[in-house]
Kinemage of the C-alpha trace (Angstrom):
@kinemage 1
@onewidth
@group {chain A} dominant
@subgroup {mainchain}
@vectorlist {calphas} color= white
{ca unk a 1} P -4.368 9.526 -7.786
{ca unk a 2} L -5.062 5.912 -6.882
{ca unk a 3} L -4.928 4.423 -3.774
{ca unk a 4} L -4.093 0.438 -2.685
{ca unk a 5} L -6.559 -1.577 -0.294
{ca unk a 6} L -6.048 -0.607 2.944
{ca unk a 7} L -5.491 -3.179 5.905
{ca unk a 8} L -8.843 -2.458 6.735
{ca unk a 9} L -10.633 -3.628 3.501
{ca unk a 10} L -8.094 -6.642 2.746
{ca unk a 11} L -9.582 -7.941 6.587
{ca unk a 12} L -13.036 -7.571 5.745
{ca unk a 13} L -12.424 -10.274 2.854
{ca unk a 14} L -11.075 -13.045 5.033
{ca unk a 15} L -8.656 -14.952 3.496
{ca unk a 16} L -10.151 -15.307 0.059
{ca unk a 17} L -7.843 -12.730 -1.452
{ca unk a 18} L -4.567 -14.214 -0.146
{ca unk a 19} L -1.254 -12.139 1.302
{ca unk a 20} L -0.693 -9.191 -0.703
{ca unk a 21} L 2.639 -8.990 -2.212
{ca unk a 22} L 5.688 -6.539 -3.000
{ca unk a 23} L 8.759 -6.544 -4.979
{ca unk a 24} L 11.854 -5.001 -4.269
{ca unk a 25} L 14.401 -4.078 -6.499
{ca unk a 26} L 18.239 -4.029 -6.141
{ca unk a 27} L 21.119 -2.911 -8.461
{ca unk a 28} L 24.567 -5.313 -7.967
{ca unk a 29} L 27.614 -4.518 -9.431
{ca unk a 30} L 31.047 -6.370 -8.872
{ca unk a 31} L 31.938 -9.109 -6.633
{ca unk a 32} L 30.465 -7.866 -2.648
{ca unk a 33} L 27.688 -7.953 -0.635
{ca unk a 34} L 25.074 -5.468 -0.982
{ca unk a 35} L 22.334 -4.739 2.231
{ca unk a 36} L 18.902 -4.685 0.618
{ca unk a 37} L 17.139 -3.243 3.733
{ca unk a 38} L 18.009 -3.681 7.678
{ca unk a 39} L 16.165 -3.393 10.760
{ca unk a 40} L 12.581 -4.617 8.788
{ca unk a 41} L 9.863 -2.493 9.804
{ca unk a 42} L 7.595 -5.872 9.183
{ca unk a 43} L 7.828 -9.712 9.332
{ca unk a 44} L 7.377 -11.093 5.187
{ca unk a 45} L 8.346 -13.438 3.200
{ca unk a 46} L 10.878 -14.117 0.782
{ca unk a 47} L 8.820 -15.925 -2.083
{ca unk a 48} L 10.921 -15.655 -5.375
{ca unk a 49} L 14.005 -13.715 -6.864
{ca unk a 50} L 15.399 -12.820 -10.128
{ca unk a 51} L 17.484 -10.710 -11.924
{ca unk a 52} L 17.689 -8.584 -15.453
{ca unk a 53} L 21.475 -8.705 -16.595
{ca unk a 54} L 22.500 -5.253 -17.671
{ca unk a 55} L 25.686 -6.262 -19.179
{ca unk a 56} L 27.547 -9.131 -21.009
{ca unk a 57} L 29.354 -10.361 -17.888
{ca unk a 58} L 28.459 -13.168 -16.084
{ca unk a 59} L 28.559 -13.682 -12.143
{ca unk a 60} L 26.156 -15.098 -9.690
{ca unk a 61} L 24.034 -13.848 -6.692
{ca unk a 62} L 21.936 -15.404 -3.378
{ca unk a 63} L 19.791 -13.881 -1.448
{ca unk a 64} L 20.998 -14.199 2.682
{ca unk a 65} L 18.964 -12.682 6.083
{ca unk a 66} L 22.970 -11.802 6.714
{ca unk a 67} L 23.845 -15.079 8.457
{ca unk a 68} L 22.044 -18.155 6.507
{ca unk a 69} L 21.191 -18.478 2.654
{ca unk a 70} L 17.233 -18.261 1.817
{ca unk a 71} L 18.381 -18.989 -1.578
{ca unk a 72} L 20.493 -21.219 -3.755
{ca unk a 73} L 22.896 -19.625 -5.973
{ca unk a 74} L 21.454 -18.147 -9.430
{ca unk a 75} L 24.324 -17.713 -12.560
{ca unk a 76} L 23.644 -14.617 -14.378
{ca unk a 77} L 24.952 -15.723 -17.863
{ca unk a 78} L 27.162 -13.023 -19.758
{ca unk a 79} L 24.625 -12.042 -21.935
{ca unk a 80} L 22.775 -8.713 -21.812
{ca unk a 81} L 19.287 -8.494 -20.701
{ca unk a 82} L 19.107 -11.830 -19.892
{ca unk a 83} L 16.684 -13.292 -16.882
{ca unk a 84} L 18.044 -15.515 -14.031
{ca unk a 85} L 15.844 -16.657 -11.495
{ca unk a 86} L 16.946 -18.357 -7.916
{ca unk a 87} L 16.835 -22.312 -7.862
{ca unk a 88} L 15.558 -22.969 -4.860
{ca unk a 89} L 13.631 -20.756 -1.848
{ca unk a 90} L 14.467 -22.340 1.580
{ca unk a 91} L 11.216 -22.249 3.313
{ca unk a 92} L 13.146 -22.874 6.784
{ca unk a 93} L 14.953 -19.770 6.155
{ca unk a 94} L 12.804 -17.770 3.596
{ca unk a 95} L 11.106 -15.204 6.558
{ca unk a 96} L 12.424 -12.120 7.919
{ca unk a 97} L 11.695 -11.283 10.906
{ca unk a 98} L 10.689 -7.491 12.374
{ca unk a 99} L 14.224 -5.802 12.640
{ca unk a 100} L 15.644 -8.726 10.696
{ca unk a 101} L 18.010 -7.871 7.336
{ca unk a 102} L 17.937 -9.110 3.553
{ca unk a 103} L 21.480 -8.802 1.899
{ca unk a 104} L 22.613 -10.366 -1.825
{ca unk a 105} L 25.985 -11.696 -1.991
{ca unk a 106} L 26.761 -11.626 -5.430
{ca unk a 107} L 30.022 -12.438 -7.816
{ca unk a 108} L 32.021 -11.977 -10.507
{ca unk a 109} L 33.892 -8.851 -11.037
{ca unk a 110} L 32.138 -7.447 -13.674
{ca unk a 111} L 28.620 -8.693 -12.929
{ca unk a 112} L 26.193 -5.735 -13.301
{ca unk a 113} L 22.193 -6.755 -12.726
{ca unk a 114} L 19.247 -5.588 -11.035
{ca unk a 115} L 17.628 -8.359 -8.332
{ca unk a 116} L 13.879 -8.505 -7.780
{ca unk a 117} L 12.851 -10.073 -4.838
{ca unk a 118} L 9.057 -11.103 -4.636
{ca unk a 119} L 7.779 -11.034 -0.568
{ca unk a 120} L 4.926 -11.410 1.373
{ca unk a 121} L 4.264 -9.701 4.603
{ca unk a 122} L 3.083 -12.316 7.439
């Protein structure tokens, strides 16, 4: 089975790597606000986000740390399989603090998508 660089090795190589990154992955449905995670075990990073329509209706989404948008709006079009990505990454509001949240408010009552959210722990 393989195993990731450990904290350990990533130190011993200063900086010349960079952070190391993760994804996480959300299903939406309907017109609500869905909790992605609460109570972070970590401060990170909210670098990009993007969904995969799963469906041919349309809706939006933005990515929130529950009380202030770290992203602008992104329109899922109403066309299946189709690839939205978020406009714009406030970098005054884009980290999460240890214990923080990360919630999508999305619409449109028939929207059905998956958001990825690219972060970086700090």
């Amino acid at each position: 089975m393989a195993q990731g660089i450990s904290g350990r090795a990533l130190s011993r190589l200063g900086n010349t790597l960079g952070t190391p990154t993760f994804v996480i992955d959300k299903a939406v449905s309907g017109a609500a606000t869905t909790t992605v995670l609460s109570n972070a075990a970590f401060k990170f990073r909210v670098l990009d986000a993007w969904s995969i329509n799963q469906s041919t209706n349309a809706g939006g989404w933005r990515i929130t740390d529950g009380a202030t948008d770290i992203t602008t709006a992104a329109t899922v079009a109403g066309s299946d399989t189709d690839v939205d990505r978020a406009p714009t990454v406030d970098d005054a509001t884009y980290e999460i603090s240890q214990g923080g949240s990360l919630q999508i408010i999305h619409t449109g009552a028939s929207l059905s998508c998956t958001v990825f959210i690219l972060c970086a722990r700090v």
